[in-house]
PDB file of N, CA, C and O in Angstrom:
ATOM      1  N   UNK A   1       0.842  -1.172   0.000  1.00  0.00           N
ATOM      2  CA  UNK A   1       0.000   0.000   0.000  1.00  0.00           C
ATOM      3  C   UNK A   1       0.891   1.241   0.000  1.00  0.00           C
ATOM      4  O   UNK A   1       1.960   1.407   0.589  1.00  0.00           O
ATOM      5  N   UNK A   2       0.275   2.000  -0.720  1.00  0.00           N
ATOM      6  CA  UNK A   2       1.151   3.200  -0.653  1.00  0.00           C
ATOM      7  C   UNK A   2       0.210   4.018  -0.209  1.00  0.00           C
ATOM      8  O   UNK A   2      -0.951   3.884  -0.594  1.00  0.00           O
ATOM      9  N   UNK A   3       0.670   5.231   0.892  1.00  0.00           N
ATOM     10  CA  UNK A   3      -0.682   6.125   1.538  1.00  0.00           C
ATOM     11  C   UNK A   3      -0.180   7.184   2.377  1.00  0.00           C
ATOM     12  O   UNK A   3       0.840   6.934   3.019  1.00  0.00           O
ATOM     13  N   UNK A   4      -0.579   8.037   2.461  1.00  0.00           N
ATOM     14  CA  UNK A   4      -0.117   9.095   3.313  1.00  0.00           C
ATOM     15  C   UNK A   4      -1.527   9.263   4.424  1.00  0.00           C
ATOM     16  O   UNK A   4      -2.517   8.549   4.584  1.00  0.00           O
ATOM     17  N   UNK A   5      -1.059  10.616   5.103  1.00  0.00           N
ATOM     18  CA  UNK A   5      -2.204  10.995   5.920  1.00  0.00           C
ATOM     19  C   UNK A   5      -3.612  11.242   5.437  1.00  0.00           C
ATOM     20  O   UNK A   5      -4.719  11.075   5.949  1.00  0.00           O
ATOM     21  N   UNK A   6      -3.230  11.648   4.398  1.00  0.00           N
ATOM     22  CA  UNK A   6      -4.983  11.586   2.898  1.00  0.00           C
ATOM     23  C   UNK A   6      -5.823  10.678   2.863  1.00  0.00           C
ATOM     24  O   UNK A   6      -7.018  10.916   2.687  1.00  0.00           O
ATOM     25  N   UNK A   7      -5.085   8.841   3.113  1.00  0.00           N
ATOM     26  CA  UNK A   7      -5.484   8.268   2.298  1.00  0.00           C
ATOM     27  C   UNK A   7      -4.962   7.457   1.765  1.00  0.00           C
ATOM     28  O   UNK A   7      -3.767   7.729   1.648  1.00  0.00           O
ATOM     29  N   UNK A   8      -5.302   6.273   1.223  1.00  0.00           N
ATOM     30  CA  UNK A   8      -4.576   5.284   0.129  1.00  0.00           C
ATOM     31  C   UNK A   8      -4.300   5.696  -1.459  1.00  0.00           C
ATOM     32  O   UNK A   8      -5.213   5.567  -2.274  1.00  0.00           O
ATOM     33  N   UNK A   9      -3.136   6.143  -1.814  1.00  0.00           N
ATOM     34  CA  UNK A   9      -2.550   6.873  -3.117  1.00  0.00           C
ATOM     35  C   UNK A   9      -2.980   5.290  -3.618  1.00  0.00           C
ATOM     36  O   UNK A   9      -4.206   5.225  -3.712  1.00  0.00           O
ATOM     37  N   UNK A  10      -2.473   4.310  -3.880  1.00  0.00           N
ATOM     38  CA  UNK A  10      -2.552   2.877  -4.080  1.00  0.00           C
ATOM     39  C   UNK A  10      -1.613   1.656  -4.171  1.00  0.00           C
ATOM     40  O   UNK A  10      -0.392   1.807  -4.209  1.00  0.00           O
ATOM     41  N   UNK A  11      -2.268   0.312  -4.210  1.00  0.00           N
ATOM     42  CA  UNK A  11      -1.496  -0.672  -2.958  1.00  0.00           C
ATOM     43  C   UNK A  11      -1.857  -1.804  -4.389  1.00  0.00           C
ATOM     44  O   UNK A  11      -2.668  -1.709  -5.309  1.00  0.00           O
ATOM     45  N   UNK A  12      -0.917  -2.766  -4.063  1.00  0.00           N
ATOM     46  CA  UNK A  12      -0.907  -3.826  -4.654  1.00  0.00           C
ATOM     47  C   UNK A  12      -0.501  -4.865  -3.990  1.00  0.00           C
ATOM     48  O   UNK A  12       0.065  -4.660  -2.917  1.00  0.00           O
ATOM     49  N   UNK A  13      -0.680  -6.161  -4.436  1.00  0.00           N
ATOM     50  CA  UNK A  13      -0.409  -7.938  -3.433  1.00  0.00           C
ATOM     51  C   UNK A  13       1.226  -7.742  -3.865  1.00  0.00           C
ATOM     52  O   UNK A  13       1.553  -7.410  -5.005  1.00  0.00           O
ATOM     53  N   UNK A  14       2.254  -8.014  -2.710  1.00  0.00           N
ATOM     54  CA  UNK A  14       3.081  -8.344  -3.144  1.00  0.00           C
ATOM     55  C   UNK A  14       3.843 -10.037  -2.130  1.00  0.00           C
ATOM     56  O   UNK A  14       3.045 -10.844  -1.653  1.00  0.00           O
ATOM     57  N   UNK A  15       5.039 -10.205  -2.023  1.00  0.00           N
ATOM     58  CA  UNK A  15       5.833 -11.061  -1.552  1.00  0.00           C
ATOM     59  C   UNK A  15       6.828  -9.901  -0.509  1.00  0.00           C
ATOM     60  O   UNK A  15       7.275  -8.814  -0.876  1.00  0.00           O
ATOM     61  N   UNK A  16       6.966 -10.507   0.771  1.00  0.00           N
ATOM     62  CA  UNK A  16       7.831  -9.756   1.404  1.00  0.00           C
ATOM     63  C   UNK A  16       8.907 -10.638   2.015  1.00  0.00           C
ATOM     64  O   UNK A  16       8.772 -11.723   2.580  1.00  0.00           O
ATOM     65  N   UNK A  17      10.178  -9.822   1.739  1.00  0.00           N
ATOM     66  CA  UNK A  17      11.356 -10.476   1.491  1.00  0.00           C
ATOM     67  C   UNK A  17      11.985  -9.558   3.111  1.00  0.00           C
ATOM     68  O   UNK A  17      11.742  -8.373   3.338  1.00  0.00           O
ATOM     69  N   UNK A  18      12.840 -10.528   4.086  1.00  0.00           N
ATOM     70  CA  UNK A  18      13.134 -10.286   4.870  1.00  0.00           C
ATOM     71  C   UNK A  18      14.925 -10.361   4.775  1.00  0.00           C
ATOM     72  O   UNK A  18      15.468 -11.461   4.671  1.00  0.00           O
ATOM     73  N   UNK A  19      15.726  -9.107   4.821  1.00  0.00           N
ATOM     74  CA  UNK A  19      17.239  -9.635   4.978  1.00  0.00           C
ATOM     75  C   UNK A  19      17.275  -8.596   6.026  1.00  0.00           C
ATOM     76  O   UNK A  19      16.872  -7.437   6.119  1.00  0.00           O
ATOM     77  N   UNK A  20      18.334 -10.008   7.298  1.00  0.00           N
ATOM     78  CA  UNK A  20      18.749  -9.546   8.462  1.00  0.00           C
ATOM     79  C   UNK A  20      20.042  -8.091   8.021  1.00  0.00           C
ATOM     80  O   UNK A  20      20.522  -8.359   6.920  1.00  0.00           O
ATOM     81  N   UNK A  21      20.450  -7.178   8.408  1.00  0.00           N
ATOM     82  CA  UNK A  21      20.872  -6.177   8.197  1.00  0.00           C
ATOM     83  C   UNK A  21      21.165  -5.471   7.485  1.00  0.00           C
ATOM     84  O   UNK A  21      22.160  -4.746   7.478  1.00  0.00           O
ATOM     85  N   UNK A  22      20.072  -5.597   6.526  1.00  0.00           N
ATOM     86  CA  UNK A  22      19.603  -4.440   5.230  1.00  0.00           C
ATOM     87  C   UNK A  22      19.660  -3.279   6.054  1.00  0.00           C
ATOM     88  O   UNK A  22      19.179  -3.370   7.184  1.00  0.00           O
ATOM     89  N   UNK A  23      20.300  -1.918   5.585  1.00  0.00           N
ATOM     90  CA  UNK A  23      20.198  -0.727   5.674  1.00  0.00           C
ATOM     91  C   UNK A  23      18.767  -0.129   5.613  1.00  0.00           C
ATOM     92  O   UNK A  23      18.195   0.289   6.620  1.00  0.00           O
ATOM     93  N   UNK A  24      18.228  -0.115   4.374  1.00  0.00           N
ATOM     94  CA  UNK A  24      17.071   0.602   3.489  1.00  0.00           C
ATOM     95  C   UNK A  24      16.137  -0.593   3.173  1.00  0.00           C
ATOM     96  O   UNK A  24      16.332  -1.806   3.098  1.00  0.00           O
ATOM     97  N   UNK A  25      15.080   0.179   3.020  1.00  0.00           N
ATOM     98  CA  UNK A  25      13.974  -1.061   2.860  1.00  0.00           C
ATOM     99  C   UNK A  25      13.966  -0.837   0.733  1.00  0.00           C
ATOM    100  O   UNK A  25      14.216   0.139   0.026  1.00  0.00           O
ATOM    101  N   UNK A  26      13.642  -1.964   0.474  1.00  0.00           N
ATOM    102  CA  UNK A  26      13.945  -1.531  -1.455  1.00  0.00           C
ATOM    103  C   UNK A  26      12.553  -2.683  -2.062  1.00  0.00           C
ATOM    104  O   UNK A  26      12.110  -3.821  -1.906  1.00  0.00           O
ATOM    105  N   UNK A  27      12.345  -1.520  -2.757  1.00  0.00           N
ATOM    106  CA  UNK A  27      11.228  -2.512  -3.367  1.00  0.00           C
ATOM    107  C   UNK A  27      11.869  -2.509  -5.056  1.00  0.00           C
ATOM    108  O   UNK A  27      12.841  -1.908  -5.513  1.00  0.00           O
ATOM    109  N   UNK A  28      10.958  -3.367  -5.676  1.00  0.00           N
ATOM    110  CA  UNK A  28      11.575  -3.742  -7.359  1.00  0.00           C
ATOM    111  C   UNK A  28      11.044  -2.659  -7.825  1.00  0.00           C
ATOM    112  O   UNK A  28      10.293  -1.830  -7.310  1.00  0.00           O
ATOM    113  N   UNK A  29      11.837  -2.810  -9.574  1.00  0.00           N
ATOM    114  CA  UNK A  29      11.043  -1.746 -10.361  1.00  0.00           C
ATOM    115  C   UNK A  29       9.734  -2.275 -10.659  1.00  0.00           C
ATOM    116  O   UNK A  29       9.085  -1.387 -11.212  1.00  0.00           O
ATOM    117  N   UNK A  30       9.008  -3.430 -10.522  1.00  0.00           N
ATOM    118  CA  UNK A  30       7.899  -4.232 -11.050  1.00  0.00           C
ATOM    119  C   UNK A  30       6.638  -3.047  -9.902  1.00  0.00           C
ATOM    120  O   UNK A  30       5.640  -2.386 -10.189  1.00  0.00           O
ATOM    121  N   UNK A  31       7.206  -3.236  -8.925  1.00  0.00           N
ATOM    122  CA  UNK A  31       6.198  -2.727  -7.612  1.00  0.00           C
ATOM    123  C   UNK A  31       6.128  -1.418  -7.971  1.00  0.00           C
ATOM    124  O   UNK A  31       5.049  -0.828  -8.028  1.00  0.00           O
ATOM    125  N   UNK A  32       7.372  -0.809  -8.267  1.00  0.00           N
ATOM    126  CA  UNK A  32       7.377   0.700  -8.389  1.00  0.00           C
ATOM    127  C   UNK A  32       6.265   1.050  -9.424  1.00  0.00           C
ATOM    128  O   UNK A  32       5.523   2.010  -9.220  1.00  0.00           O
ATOM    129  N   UNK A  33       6.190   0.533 -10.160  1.00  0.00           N
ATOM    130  CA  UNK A  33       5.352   0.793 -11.428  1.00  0.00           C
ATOM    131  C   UNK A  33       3.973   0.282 -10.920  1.00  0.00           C
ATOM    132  O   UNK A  33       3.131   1.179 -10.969  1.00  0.00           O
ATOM    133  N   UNK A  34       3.512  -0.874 -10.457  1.00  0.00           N
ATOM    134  CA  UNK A  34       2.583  -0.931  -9.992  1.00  0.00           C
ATOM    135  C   UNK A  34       1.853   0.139  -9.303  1.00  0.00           C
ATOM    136  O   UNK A  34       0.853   0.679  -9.774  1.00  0.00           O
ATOM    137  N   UNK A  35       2.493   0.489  -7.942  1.00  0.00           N
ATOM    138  CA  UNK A  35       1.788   1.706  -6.929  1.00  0.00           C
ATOM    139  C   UNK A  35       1.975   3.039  -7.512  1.00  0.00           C
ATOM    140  O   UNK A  35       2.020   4.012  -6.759  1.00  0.00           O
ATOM    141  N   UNK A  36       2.115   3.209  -9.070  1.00  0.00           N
ATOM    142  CA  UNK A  36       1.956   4.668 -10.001  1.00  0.00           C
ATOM    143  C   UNK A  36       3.237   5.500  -9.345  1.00  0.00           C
ATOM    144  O   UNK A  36       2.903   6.648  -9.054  1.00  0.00           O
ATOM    145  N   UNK A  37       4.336   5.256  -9.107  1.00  0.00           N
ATOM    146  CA  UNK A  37       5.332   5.770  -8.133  1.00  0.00           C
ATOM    147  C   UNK A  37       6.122   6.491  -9.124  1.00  0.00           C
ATOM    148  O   UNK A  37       6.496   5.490  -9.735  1.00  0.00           O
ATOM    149  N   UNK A  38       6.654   7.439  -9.741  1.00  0.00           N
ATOM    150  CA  UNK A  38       7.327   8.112 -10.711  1.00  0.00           C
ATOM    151  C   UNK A  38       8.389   8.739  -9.904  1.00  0.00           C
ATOM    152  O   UNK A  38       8.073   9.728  -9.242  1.00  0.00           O
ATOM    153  N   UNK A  39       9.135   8.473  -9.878  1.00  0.00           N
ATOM    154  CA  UNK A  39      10.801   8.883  -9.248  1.00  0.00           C
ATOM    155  C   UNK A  39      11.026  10.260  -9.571  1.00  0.00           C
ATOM    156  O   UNK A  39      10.066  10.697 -10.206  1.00  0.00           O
ATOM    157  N   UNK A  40      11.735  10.932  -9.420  1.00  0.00           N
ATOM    158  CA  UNK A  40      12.221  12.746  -9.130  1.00  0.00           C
ATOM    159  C   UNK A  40      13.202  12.467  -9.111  1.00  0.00           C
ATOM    160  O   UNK A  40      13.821  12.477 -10.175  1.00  0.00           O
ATOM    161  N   UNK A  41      13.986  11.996  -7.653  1.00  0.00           N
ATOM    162  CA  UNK A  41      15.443  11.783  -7.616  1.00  0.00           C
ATOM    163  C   UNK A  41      15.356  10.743  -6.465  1.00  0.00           C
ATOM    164  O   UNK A  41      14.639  10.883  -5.474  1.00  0.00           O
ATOM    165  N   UNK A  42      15.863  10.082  -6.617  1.00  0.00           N
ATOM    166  CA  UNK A  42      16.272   9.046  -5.912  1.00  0.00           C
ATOM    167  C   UNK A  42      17.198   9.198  -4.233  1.00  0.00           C
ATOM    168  O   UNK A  42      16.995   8.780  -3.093  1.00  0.00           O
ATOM    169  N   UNK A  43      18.117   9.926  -4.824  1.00  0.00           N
ATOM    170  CA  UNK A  43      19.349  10.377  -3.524  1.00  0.00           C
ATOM    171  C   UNK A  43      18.641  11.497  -2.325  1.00  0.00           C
ATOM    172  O   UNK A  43      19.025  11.792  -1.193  1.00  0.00           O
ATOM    173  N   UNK A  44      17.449  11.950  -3.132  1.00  0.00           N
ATOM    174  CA  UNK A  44      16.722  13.278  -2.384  1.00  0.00           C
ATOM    175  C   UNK A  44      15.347  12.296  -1.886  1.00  0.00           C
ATOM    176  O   UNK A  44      14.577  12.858  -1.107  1.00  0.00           O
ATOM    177  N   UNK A  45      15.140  11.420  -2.138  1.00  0.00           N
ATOM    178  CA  UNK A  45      13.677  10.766  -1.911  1.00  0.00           C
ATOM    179  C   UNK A  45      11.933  11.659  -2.386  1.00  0.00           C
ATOM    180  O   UNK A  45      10.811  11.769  -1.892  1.00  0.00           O
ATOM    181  N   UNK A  46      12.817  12.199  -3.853  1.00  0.00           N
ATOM    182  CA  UNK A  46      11.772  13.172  -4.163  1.00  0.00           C
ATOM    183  C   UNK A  46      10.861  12.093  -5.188  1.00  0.00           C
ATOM    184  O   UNK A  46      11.377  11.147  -5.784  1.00  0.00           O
ATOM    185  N   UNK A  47       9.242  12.496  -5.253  1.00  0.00           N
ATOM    186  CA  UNK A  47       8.769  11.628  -6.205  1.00  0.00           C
ATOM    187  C   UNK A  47       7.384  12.417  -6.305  1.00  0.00           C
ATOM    188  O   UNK A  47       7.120  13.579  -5.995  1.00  0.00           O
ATOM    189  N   UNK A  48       6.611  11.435  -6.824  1.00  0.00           N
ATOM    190  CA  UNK A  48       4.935  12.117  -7.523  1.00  0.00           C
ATOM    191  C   UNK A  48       4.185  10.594  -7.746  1.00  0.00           C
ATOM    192  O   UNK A  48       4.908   9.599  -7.783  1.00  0.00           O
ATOM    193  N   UNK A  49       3.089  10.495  -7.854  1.00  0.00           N
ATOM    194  CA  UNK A  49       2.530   9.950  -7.940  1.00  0.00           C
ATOM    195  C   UNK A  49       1.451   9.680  -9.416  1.00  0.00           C
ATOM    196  O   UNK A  49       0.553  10.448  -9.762  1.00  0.00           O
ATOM    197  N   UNK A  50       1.745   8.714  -9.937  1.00  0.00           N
ATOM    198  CA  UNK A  50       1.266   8.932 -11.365  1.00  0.00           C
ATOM    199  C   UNK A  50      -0.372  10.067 -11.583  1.00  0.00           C
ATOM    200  O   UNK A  50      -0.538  10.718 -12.615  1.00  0.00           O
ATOM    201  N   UNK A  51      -1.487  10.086 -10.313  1.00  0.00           N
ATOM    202  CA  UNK A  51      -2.269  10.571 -10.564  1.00  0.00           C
ATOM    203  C   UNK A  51      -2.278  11.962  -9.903  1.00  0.00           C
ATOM    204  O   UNK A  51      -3.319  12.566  -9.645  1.00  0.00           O
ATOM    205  N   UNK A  52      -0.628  12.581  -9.564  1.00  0.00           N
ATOM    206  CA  UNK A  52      -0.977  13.744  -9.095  1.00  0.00           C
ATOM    207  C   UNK A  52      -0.799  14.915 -10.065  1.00  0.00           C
ATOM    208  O   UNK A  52       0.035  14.819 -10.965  1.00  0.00           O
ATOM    209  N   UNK A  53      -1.588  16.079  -9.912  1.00  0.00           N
ATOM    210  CA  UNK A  53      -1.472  17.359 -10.942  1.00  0.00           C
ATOM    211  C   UNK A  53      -0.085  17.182 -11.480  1.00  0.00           C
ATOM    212  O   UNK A  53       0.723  16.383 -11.006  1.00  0.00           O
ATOM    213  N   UNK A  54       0.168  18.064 -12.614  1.00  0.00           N
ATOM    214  CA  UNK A  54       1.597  18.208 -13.280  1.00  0.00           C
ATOM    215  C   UNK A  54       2.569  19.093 -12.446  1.00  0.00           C
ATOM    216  O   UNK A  54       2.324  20.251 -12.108  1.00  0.00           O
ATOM    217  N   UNK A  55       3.311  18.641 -12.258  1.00  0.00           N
ATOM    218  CA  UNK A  55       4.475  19.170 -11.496  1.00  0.00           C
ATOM    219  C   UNK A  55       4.595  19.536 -10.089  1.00  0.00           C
ATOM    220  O   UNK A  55       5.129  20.565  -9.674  1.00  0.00           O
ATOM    221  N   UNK A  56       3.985  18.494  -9.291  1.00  0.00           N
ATOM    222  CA  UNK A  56       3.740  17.818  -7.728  1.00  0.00           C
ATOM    223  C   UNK A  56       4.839  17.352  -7.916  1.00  0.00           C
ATOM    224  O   UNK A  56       5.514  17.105  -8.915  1.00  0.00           O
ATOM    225  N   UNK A  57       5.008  17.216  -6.463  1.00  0.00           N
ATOM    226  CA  UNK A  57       6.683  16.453  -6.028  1.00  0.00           C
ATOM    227  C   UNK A  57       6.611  16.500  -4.424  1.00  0.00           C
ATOM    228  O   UNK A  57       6.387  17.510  -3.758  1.00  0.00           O
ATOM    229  N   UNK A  58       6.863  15.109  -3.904  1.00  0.00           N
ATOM    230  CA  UNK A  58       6.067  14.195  -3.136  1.00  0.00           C
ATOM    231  C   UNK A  58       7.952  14.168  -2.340  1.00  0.00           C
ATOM    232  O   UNK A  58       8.894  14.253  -3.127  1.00  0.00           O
ATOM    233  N   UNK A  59       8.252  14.037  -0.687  1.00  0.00           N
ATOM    234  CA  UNK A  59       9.459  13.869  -0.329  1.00  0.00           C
ATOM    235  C   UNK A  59       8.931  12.819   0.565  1.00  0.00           C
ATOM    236  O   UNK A  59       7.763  12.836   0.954  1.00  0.00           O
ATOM    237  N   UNK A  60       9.902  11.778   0.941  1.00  0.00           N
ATOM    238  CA  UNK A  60      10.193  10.447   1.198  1.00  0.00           C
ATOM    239  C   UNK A  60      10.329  10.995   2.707  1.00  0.00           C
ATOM    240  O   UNK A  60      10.997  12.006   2.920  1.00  0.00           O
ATOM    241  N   UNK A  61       9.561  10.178   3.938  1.00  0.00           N
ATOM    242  CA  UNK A  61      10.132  10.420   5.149  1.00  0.00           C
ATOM    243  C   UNK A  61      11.542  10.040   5.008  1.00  0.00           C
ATOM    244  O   UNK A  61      12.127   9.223   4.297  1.00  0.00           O
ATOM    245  N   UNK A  62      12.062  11.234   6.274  1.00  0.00           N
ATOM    246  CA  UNK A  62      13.258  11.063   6.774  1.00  0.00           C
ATOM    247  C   UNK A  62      13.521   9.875   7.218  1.00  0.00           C
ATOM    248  O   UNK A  62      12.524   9.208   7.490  1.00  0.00           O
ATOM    249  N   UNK A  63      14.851   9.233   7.434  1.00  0.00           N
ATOM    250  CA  UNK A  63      15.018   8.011   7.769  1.00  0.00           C
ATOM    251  C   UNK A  63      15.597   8.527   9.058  1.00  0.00           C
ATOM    252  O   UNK A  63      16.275   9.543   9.208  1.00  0.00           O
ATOM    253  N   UNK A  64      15.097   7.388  10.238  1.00  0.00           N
ATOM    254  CA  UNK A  64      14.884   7.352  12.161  1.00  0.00           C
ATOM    255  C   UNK A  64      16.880   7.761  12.182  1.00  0.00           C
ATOM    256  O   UNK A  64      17.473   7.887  13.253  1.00  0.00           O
TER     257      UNK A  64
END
């Protein structure tokens, strides 16, 4: 599921893969495309959402 405080942007069935001391949590490009997820920049955690107005730009919580 993908969702903020709004609401469910949208979610798909997936498989969840567990590795003991992964840094970052990483999903595939298959998923990315699924939940309408359109990348900005990657290193900035900037993004948009396939159904948002033109030129929205969406930032990735901070990591703990």
């Amino acid at each position: 599921m993908l969702g903020e405080e709004g609401g469910v942007l949208s979610s798909v069935e997936a498989d969840l893969v567990v590795q003991e001391g992964l840094a970052e949590p990483m999903i595939t490009d298959i998923t990315i495309d699924e939940l309408g997820i359109q990348v900005v920049s990657f290193s900035r955690g900037l993004w948009r959402h396939k159904e948002d107005r033109p030129g929205a730009i969406r930032r990735s919580p901070a990591k703990p």
